[in-house]
Steps between C-alpha positions, in 0.01 A plus 500: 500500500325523818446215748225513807452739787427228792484498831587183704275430815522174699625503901819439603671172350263488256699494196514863373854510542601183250228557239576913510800415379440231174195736426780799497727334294223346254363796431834692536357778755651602822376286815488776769439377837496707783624273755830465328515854464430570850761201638758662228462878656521311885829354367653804358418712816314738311251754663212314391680168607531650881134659498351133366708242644343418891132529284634210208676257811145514733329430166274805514391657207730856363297815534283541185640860397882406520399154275315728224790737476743145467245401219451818323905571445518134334204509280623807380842349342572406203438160513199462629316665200447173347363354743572386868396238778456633851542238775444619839331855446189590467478369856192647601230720356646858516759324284279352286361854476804681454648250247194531236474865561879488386492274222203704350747824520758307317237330211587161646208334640559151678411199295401270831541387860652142477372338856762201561258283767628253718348366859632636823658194573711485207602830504663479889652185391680635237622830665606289801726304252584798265889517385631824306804578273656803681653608139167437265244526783375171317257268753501116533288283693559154570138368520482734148773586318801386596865587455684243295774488748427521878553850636602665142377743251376330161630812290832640677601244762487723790427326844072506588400716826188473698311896477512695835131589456437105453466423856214337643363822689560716198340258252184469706506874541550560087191208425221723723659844376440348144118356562459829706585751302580384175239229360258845498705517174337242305175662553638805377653309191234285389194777506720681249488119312860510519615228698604168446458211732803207440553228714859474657456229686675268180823479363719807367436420184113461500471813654732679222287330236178602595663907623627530160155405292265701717804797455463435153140557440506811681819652351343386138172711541638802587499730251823697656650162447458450111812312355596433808748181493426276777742149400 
């Protein structure tokens, strides 16, 4: 049964991160996001981790040719056939580019751009109060969604840290990277008619509620997707 082939836009703090993973587990696909993949190769010392980690901490953007290669390997596994959600790449138009000229070499076209918007000033406020699970890489907010215990993970207890590349010089850096380079994509997106506009500036759930209709529609008239079980 196949589920959709999304891509999650939005700037930083915007939400992808939470609603990437209920739409994963709703629709049971894999939620790949490229910043966790990136932090988990910086971690394990890898050879990508080295080349990548001084561009991730300034908050620059990774070159475009070693994020296509990081792309390609994982839409190529097993369990992205099905479908996937991509949070955090394309991240500028070459992407966007290279990703469709992929996805039409593999017979999987992308159902939609989901565009999470929220104001400027939302956005820096939440980043600037952002908490993450070191073990689930799950995000809280206080103004948003909070832990139910001060300073612990909802899901596996561990103790909330603050994200080295949530400083105030970083996040200002990340927010005019994004509008620079990045917001070109919804141009891109939407004069193929495939993006979708949401507005994240509500709660969790409102967001999730209207994600999963407009993911519906579009998963329900493709014709790749017939019998395609979506509860």
């Amino acid at each position: 049964m196949a589920g959709p082939r999304v891509v999650l836009l939005g700037a930083p703090g915007a939400g992808k991160g939470t609603q990437g993973r209920r739409l994963a587990e709703r629709y049971r696909i894999p939620n790949i996001s490229t910043g966790e993949m990136l932090r988990e190769a910086m971690k394990a010392g890898s050879g990508l981790g080295r080349r990548v980690q001084e561009t991730v901490e300034s908050g620059k953007l990774v070159s475009d040719d070693v994020m296509i290669e990081l792309i390609e390997e994982r839409l190529r596994r097993e369990d992205a056939c099905k479908g996937f959600l991509l949070d955090g790449f394309p991240r500028t138009r070459v992407q966007a580019e290279a990703l469709d000229g992929l996805l039409g070499k593999l017979g999987r076209p992308l159902h939609a751009a989901v565009n999470l918007a929220v104001p400027i000033p939302v956005v820096v406020d939440r980043l600037s109060h952002r908490l993450e699970c070191p073990v689930c890489r799950r995000t809280y907010n206080e103004a948003g969604v909070p832990p139910r215990i001060e300073g612990v993970c909802d899901y596996d207890g561990a103790k909330l840290v603050s994200r080295k590349d949530d400083n105030a010089d970083s996040v200002r850096q990340r927010i005019e990277v994004y509008f620079r380079e990045t917001e070109v994509l919804r141009g891109h997106y939407e004069s193929s008619g495939r993006l979708i506009e949401v507005d994240g500036n509500r709660s969790p759930d409102a967001v999730f509620s209207d994600l999963t209709k407009a993911l519906d529609r579009v998963v329900q008239g493709d014709p790749m997707a017939e019998g395609a079980g979506l509860g």
